[in-house]
C-alpha positions in Angstrom: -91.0 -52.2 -167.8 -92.9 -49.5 -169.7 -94.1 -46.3 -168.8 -98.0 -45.1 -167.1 -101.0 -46.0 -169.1 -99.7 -49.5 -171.0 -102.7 -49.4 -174.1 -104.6 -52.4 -174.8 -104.7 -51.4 -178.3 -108.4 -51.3 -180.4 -111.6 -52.0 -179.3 -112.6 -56.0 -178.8 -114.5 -56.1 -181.6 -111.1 -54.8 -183.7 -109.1 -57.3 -181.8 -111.0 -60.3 -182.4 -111.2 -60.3 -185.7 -107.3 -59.3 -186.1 -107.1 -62.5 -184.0 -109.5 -64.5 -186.5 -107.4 -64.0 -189.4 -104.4 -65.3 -187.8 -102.4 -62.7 -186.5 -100.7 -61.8 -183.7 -102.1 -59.0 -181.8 -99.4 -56.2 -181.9 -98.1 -56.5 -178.3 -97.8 -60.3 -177.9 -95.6 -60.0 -181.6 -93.5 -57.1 -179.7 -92.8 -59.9 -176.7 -92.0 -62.5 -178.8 -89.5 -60.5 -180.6 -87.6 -59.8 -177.2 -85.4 -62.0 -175.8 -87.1 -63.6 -172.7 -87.0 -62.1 -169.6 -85.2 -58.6 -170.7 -87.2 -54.6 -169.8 -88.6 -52.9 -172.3 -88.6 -49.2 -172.4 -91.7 -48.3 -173.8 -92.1 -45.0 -175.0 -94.9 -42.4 -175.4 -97.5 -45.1 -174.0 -100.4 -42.4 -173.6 -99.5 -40.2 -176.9 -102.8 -39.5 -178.2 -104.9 -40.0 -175.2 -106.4 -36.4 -175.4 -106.6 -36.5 -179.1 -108.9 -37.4 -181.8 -111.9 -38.2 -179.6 -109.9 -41.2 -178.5 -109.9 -42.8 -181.4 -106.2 -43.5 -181.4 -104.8 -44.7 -178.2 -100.9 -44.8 -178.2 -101.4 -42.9 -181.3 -102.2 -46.4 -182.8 -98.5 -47.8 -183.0 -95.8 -49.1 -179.8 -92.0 -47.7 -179.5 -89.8 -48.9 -177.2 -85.9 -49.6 -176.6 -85.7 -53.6 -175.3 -83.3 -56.7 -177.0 -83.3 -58.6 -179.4 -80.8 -61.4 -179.9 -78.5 -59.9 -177.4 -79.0 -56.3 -179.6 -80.0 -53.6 -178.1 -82.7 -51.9 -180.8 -85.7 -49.5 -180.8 -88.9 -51.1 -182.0 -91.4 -49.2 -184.2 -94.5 -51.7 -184.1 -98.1 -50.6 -186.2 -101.0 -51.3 -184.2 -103.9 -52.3 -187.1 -106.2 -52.9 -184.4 -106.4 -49.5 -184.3 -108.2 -47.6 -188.1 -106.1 -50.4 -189.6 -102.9 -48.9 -188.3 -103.8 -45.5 -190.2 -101.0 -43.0 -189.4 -102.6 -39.9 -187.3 -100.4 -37.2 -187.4 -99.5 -37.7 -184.1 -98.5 -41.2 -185.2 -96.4 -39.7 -187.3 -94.8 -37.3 -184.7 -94.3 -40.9 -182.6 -92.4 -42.7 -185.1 -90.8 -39.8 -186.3 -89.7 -39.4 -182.2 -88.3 -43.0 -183.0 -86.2 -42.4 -186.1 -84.5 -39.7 -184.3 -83.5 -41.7 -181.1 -82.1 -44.2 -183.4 -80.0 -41.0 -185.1 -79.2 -39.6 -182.1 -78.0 -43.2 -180.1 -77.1 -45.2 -183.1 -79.8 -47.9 -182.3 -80.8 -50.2 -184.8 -84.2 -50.2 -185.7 -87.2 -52.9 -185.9 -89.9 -52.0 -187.8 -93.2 -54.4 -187.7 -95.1 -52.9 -190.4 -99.5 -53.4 -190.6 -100.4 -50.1 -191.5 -103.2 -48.6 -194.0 -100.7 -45.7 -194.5 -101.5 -41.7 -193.8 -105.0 -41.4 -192.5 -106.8 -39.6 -195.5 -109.2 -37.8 -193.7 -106.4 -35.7 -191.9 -104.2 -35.4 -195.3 -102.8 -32.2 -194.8 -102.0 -32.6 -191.5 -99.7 -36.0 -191.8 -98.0 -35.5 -195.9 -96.9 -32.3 -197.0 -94.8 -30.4 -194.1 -91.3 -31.0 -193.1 -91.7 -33.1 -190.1 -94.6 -35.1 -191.1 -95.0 -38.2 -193.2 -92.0 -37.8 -195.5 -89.5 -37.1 -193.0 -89.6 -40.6 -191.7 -88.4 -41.9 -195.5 -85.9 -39.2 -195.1 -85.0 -40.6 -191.5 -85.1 -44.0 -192.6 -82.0 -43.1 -196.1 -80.1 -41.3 -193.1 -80.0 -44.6 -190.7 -78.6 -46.5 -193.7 -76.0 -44.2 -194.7 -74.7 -44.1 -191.1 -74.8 -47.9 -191.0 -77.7 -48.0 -188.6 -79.6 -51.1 -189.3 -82.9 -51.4 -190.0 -85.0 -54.5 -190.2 -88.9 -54.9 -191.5 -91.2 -57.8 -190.5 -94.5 -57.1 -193.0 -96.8 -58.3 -190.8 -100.4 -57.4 -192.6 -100.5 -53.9 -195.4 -98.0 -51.7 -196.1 -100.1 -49.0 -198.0 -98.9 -45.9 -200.3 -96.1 -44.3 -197.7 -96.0 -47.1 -195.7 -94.9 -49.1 -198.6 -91.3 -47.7 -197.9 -90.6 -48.7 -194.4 -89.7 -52.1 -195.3 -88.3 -50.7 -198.7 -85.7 -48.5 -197.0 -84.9 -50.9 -194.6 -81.8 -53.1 -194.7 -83.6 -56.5 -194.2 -87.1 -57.4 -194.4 -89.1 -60.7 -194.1 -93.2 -60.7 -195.2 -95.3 -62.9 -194.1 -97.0 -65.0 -196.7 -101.5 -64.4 -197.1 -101.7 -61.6 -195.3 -98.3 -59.1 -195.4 -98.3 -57.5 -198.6 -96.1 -53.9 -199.7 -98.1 -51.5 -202.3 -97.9 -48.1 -203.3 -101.9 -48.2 -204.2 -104.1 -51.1 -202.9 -106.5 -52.9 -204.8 -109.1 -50.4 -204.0 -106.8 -47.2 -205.5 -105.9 -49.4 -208.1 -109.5 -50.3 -209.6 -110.5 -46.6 -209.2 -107.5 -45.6 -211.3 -107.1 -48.5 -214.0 -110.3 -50.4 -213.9 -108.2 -53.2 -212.9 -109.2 -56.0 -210.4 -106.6 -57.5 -208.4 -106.4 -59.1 -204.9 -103.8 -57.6 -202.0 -101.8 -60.7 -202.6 -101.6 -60.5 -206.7 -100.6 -57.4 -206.3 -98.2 -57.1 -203.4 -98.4 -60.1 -201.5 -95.1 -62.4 -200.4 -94.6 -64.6 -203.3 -94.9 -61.4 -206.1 -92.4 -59.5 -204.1 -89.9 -63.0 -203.4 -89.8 -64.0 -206.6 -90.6 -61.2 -209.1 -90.0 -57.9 -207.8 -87.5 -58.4 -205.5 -89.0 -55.6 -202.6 -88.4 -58.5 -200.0 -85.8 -60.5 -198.5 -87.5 -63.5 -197.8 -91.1 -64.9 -197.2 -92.5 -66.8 -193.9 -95.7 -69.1 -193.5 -96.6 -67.4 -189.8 -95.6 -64.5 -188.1 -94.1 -66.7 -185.8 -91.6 -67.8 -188.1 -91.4 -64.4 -189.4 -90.5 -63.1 -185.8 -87.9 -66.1 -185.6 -86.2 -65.5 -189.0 -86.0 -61.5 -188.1 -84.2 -62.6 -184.4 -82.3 -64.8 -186.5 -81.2 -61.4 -188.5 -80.6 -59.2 -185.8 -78.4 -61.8 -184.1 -75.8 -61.7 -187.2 -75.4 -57.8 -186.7 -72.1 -56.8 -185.2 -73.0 -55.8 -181.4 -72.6 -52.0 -180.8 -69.3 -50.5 -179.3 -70.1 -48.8 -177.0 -68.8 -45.4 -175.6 -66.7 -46.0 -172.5 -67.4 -43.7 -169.6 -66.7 -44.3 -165.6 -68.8 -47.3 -164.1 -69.2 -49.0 -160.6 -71.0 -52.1 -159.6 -74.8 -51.7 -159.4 -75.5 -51.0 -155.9 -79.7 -50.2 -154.6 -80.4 -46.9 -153.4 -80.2 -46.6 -149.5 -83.5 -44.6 -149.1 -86.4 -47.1 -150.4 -87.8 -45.4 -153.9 -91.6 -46.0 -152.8 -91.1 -43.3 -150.7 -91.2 -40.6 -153.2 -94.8 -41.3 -153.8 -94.8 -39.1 -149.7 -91.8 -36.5 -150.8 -93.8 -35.4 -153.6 -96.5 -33.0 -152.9 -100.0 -32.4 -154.3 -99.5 -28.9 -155.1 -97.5 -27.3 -157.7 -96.8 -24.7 -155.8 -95.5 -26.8 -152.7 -91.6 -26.7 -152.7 -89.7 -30.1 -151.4 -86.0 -31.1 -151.4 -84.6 -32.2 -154.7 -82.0 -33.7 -152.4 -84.9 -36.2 -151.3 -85.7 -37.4 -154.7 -81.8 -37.7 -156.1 -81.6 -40.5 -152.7 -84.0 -42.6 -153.9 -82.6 -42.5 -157.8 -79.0 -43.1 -157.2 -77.3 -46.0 -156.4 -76.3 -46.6 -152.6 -77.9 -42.8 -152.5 -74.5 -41.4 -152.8 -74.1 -37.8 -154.0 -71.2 -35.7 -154.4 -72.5 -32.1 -153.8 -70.7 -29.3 -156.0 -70.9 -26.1 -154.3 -73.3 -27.1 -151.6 -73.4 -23.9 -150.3 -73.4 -21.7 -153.3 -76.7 -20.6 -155.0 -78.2 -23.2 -153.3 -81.5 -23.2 -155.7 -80.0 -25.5 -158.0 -78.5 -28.4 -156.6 -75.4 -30.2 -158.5 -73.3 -33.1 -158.2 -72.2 -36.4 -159.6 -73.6 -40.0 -158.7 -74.2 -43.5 -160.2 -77.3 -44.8 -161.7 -77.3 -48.3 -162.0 -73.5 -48.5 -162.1 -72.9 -45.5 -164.7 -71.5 -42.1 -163.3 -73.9 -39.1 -164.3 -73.9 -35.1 -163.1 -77.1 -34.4 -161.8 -78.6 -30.7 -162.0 -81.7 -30.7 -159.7 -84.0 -27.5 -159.6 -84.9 -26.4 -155.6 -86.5 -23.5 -156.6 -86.3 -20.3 -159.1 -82.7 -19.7 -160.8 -80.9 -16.6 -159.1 -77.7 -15.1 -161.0 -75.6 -17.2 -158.3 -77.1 -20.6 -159.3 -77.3 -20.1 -163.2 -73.7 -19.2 -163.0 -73.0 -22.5 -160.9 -74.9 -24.5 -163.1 -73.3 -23.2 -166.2 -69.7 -23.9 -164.8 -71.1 -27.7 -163.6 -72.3 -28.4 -166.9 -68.4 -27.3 -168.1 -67.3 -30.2 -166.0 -69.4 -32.4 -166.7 -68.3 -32.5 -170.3 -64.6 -31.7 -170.0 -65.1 -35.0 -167.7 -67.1 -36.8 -170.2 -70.0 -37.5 -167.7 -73.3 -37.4 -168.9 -76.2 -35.0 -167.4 -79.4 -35.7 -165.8 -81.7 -32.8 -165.2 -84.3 -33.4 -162.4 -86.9 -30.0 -163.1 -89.2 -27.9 -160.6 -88.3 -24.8 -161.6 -90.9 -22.0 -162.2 -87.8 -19.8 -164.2 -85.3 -17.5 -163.8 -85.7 -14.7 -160.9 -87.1 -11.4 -162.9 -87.2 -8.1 -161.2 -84.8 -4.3 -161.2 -82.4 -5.9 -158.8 -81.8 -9.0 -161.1 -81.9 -7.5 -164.4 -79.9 -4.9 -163.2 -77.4 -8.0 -162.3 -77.5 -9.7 -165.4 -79.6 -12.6 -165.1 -80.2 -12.7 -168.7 -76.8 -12.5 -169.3 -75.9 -15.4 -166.6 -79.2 -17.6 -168.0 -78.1 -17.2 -171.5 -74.8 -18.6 -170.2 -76.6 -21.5 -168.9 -78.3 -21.9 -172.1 -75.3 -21.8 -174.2 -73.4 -24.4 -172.2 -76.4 -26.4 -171.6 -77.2 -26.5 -175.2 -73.4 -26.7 -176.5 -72.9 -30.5 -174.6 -71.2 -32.8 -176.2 -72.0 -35.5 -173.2 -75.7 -36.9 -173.5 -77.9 -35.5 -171.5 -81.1 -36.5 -169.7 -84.1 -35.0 -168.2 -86.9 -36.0 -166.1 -89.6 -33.7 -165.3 -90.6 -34.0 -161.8 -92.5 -31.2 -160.8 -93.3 -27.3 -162.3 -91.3 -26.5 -165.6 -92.0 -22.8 -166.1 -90.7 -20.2 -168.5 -87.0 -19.8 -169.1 -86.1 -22.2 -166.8 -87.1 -24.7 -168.7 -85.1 -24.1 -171.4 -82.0 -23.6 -169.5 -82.6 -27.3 -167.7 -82.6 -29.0 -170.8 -86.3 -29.5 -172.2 -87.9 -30.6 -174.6 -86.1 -28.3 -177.6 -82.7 -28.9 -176.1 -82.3 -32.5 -177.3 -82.5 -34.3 -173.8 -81.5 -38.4 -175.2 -84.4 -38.7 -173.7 -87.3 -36.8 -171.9 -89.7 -37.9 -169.5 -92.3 -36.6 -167.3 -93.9 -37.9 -163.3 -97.8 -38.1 -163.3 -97.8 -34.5 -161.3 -95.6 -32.6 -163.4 -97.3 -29.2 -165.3 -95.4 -27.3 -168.2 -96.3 -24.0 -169.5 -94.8 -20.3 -170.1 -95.7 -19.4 -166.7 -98.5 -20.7 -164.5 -101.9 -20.3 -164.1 -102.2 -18.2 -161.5 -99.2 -16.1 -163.3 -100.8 -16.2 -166.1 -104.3 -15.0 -165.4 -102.9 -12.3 -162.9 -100.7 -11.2 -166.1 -103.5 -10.8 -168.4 -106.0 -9.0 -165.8 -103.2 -6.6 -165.5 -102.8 -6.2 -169.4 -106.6 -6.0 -169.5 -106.5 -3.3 -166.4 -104.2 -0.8 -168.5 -106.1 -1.6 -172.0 -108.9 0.0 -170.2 -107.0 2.9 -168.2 -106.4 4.3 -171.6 -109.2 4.2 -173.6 -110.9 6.0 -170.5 -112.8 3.7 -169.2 -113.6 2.0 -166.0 -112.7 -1.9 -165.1 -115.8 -3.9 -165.2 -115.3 -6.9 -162.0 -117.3 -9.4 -163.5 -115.3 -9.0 -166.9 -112.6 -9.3 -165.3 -113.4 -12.0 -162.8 -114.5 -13.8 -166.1 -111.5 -13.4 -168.0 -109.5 -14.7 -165.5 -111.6 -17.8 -164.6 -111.3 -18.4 -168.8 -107.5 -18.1 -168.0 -107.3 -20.6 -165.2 -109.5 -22.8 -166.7 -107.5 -22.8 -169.9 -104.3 -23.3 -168.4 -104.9 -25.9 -166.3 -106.1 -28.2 -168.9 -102.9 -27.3 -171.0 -100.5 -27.5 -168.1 -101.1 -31.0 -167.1 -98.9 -34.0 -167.5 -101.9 -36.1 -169.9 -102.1 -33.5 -172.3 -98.3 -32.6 -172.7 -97.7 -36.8 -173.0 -100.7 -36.4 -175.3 -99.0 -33.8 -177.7 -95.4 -35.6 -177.1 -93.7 -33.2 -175.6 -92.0 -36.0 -173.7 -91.1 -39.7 -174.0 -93.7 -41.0 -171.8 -95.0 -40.6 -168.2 -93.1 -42.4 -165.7 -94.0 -44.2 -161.8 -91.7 -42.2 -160.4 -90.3 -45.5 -158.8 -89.1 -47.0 -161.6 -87.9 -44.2 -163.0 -84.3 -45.4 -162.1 -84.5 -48.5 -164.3 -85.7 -46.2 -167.4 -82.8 -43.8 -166.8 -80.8 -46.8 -166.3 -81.7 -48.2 -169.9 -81.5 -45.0 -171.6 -77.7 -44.3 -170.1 -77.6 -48.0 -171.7 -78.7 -47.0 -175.1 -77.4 -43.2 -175.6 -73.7 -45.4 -175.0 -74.5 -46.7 -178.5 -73.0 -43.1 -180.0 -69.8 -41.7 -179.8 -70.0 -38.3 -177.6 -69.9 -35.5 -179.7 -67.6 -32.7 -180.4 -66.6 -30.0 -177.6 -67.0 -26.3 -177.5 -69.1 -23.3 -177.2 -70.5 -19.8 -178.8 -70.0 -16.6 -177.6 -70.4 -16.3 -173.8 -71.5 -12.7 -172.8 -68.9 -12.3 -169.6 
């Protein structure tokens, strides 16, 4: 299983002559590292797709939760069919994505390393920040010291940065004439020393076996390699996992095709979250909290594929009388250690005198705080509009959802486009009342077609998978077996700590 837009990887050409010197190509080695017949969550399929002319589908490397030897792990895998496996920085942003779900869910990681290393022509954009390049390294030492394994299979180049994937991993395993680990490859080196050396001289399997000591142990295929890293993974101690409520796995009553005729074309068209949680939950059985109460945000507990979750669904803006009811739902959900799923179509929190005068930023700050205090894991998928505050208060993207993804339809933005343009004519409208002068139409017709036109483009699901902002577009069918595997994987970690900040009462 994997989310929309599965890549093929590099062009033909790239493909063939990967293929010609032996290799694997990148998805057939991630297969054959699974264990038969077992899903594979991949992730971020169709980051990139909007970027760099195209040059870098999947942002030119695969992540994905699946198993291996009975494990469950998250796989990092370089695809050099792509610029060699050159790191974009939105390669970087992918893998870094990676690291972190391995923090956050204590899932061990596989690294299949055939990488040039940091694209040069974008330098400054993937090295010397925070969260670019060097973070991963920094990632990578934290994984160890928590005990999170890491395993390396040096498929082809590990170049400059790249040298120190398999480096800081736990195990690695190179594969003899074409993997090879170096800080500068032959080309750096002859520039800076004179010096000419082949990529296996200098870092190849049997110089780094039997002289340096960088790896663990060589293989004569990738094959083997793959076989000797399963072989690894199976002597790790299996994960305990946390224990929360479970029921047998029971289907949904309402058949999940049918969301593909609850959801509607328009953004702006409302439909029944209630619809949507029947054809996610198992047996589509849902215990309603406060059914009748601020009825724009729906609540309640169910099963997904056997594991009890609190759903928060979104049907419609946030009123004081919702926020407060999903503030107090999220309190139960983790004094009853049950994690959360958000389900979003919300276009924010009501604004107006009436509802300021009532506090809603008081109440949505509430929201916020227990929302973002959790100690239970929480889950979101976007499924429709996710505008302005409301977004923030149902868990996106800079809330630390486990995991975050989006439906094909799905838009995200600060308001909407229509908001938006009708905001800025308005700004533009008063800019001109007081220097004096009178609104021009066309100016402003122009403006706001610029607006719309803008918007849109930025709203849309592609572009925000593009950027990352989720963890990869789903079919909304099979959105229960990716929720199903990350409730799986997010068991991995020990819940966290309870308690709050100030509430404003």
């Amino acid at each position: 299983m994997t989310a929309l837009g599965c890549s093929a990887g590099g062009e033909e050409s790239a493909r063939a002559k990967h293929a010609a010197r032996g290799k694997m190509l990148p998805r057939e080695r991630v297969e054959a590292l699974l264990d038969p017949g077992t899903p594979f969550l991949e992730l971020s399929t169709l980051a990139a797709n909007q970027a760099y002319g195209g040059e870098a589908p999947g942002a030119s490397c695969i992540v994905g939760v699946g198993i291996v030897s009975g494990r469950e792990v998250i796989i990092h895998a370089d695809d050099s069919t792509i610029k060699g496996g050159a790191w974009y920085p939105l390669s970087i942003k992918k893998i870094l994505r990676c690291l972190d779900i391995a923090l956050e869910n204590r899932l061990p990681v596989v690294h299949i390393c055939d990488s040039a290393g940091g694209f040069l022509q974008m330098q400054s954009e993937v090295f010397p920040d925070r969260y670019m390049a060097g973070r991963m390294f920094r990632n990578q030492s934290l994984l160890s010291k928590q005990g999170i394994k890491q395993l390396a299979l040096v498929m082809g180049h590990c170049t400059a940065g790249g040298a120190y994937i398999p480096a800081l991993s736990d195990y690695n395993v190179i594969v003899e004439g074409t993997g090879a680990v170096f800080l500068g490859g032959p080309p750096l080196v002859k520039a800076a020393t004179g010096a000419v050396v082949s990529a296996d001289e200098l870092g190849g399997a049997r110089m780094h076996t039997q002289v340096s000591g960088v790896c663990d142990a060589s293989a004569t295929s990738e094959a083997q390699a793959i076989a000797m890293g399963r072989e690894i993974v199976s002597q790790w101690e299996p994960a305990r996992k946390t224990v929360i409520a479970r029921e047998p796995i029971e289907a949904p009553l309402y058949d999940p095709d049918e969301l593909y005729g609850i959801l509607p074309d328009d953004i702006k068209k409302s439909f029944d979250m209630r619809e949507v949680i029947a054809r996610l939950v198992d047996g589509s059985r849902f215990h309603e909290y406060q059914p009748a109460y601020g009825p724009t945000l729906v609540c309640g507990f169910a099963h997904i594929l056997g594991y009890r979750i609190g759903i928060l669904a979104n049907n419609g803006v946030l009123f004081n009388d919702s926020t407060l009811k999903g503030a107090h739902f999220i309190e139960l959900c983790n004094q009853n250690n049950t994690p959360m799923l958000f389900l979003q179509n919300i276009t924010g929190y009501m604004v107006g005198t009436d509802y300021e005068r009532a506090g809603i930023t008081k109440d949505g700050a509430k929201m916020i705080m227990a929302q973002a205090c959790s100690h239970v894991p929480k889950f979101t998928v976007m499924c429709h509009a996710s505008f302005g505050a409301g977004n923030y208060g149902t868990c996106g993207r800079a809330f630390d959802s486990r995991f975050l993804f989006s439906w094909p339809n799905h838009q995200i933005g600060v308001m909407g486009g229509e908001q938006a343009a009708n905001t800025l004519i308005e700004v533009k409208l008063r800019q001109l009342e007081r220097a004096g002068r009178a609104p021009d139409a066309d100016t402003l017709r122009a403006l706001r077609d610029e607006t719309l036109a803008a918007y849109q483009s930025q709203l849309s699901a592609w572009h925000s998978t593009s950027e990352l902002w989720d963890d990869g577009l789903l079919d909304p069918v099979d959105t229960r077996n990716a929720l199903g595997i990350a409730l799986s994987a997010a068991l991995n970690a020990p819940f966290g700590t309870p308690g709050y900040g100030v509430l404003r009462l």
